[in-house]
N, C-alpha and C positions, 0 to 999 in steps of 0.2 A: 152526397157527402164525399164519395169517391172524386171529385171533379177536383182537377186544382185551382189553388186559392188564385184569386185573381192579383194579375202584378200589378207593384203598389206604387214601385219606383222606376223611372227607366234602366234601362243598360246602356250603359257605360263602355265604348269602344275607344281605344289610343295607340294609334300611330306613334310608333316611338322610332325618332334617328338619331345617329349619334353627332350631325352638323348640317347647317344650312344646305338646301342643294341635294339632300340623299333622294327625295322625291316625296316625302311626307303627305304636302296637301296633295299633291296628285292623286296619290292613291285613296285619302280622306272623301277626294272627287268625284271620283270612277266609283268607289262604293257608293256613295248617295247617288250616281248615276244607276246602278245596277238596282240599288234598291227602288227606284223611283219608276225602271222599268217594269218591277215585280207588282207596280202597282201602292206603293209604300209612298206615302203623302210625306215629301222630303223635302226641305227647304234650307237656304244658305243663311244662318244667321252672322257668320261672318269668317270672310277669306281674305287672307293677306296676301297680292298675288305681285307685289314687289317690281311689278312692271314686265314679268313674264308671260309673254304670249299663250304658250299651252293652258298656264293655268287660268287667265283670263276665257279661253275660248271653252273650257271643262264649265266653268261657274258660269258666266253666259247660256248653259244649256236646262240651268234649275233656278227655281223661286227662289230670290233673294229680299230679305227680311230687310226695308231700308236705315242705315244707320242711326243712330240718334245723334244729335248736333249738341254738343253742350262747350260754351265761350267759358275760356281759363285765361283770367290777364292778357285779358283782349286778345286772344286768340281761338278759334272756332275747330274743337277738335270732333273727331265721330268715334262711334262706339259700337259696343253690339247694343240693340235695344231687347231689353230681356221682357220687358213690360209685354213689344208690342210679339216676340214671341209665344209667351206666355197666353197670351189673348187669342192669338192666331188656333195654336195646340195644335202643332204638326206631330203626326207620329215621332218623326227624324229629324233634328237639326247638327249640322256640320259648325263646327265651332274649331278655329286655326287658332294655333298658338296660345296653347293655355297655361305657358307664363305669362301673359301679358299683363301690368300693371293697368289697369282704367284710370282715366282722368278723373281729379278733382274732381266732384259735384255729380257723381256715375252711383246707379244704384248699390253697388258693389265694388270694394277697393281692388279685388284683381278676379279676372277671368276666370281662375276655377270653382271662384266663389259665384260666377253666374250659371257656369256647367251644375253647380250642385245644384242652385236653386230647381232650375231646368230637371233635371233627375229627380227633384225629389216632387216634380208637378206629372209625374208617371211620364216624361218625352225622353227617347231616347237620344242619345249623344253620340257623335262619333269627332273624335278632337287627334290634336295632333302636339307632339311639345319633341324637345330634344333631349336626349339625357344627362345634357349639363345642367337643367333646368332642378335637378331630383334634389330638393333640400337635404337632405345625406351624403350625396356624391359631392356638393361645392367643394370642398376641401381637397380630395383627391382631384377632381379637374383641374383644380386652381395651383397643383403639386405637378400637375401633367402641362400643364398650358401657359401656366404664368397669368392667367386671365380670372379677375375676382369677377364671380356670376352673380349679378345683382338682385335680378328677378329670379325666384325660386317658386316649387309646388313642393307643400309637405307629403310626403311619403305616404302618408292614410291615403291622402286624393290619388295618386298613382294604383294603389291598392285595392282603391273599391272598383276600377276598371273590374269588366267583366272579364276582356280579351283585349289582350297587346299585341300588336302585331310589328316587326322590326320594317320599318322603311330600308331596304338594305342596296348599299351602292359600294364596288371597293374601292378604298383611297385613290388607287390611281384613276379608276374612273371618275371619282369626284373633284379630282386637281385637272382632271379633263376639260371635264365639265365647266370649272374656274374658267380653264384658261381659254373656252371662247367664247365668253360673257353670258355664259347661261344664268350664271346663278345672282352676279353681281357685275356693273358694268367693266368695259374690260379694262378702265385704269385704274380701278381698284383691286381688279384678280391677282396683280404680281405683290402689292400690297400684303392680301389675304396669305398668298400665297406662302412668303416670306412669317407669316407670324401663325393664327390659329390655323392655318389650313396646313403647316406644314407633315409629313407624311406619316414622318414620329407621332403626331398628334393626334390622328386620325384613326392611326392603327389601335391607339392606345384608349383612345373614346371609342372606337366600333367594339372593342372588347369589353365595354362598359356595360353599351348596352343590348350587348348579346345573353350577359350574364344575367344582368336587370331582367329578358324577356326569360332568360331559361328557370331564374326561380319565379315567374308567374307560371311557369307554365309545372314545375313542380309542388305548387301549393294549391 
């Protein structure tokens, strides 16, 4: 009687940055590496690695879930396949960018909507989004940026995270980082540069969501 109840649902972990490049999946990476060396059956259901080396050679090092193929007006997009993870029943799945909209004809119309499913099959999650993503913030980022954010996550989903942890990079290292094609190739960095990545905006979104991780960490 005295024994705890057994867990019902996964846990829920979120990498949170305040812009492209702060180091998000990386660190998404290195955790399911750590875990995988404690012996924790972990596997990639899906990493967005944008054509960056580091992160290519981190997910190269763990099972990766293969995408599902699903053709939209004749064209052949992939996805995470929730099915064939669901069937697998890893402890741990690594799941990037959980704003992301899913294509037409996808089990689920957006990405958070596959992390729940996932959570509520008792597997834990470990994901990664940005905090312009936070359906409560659009308006203020959109006041701070000029940039209307399409793809959102409702604010419950950010909340039932167990632990947030800040991806943290400062502006000038991240306009750094731009500027020798780390994050984006390098004739789009002066681009980037010149509009969301300017330094005003950086500062103003890392104070976003420092604030975002300090009331998790007060509630």
């Amino acid at each position: 009687e005295a024994a705890p109840e057994e867990k019902k649902e996964g846990v829920f972990k979120l990498f949170l940055g305040y812009a492209p490049g702060v180091g998000k999946t990386y660190n998404m990476l290195s955790e399911g590496l750590r875990r995988h060396s404690r012996g924790e059956n972990v596997v990639v259901g899906i990493v967005e690695t944008h054509g960056r080396r580091p992160i290519v050679e981190l997910a190269s090092k763990l099972d990766v879930v293969p995408r599902k193929k699903l053709e939209y007006k004749g064209t052949v997009f992939e996805e995470m396949d929730v099915d064939a993870i669901l069937a697998r029943k890893p402890a741990v799945v690594l799941v990037d960018e959980l704003a992301h909209t899913n294509i037409e004809g996808s089990r689920n119309a957006k990405r958070y909507q596959d992390v729940i499913e996932l959570l509520d099959a008792n597997i834990n999650v470990v994901s990664t989004m940005n905090v312009q993503h936070i359906e409560s913030l659009t308006p203020t980022v959109a006041r701070i940026t000029g940039v209307h954010v399409r793809e959102t996550v409702p604010d419950w989903v950010v909340q039932r995270a167990g632990e947030i942890v800040m991806a943290d990079l400062t502006p000038q290292a991240l306009q750094t980082r731009m500027r020798r094609g780390d994050i984006y190739p390098v004739e789009r960095a002066e681009r980037a540069l010149g509009n969301f990545f300017q330094r005003g905006n950086l500062i103003a979104l890392r104070e976003l969501a420092l604030r975002q991780v300090t009331q998790v960490v007060d509630r």
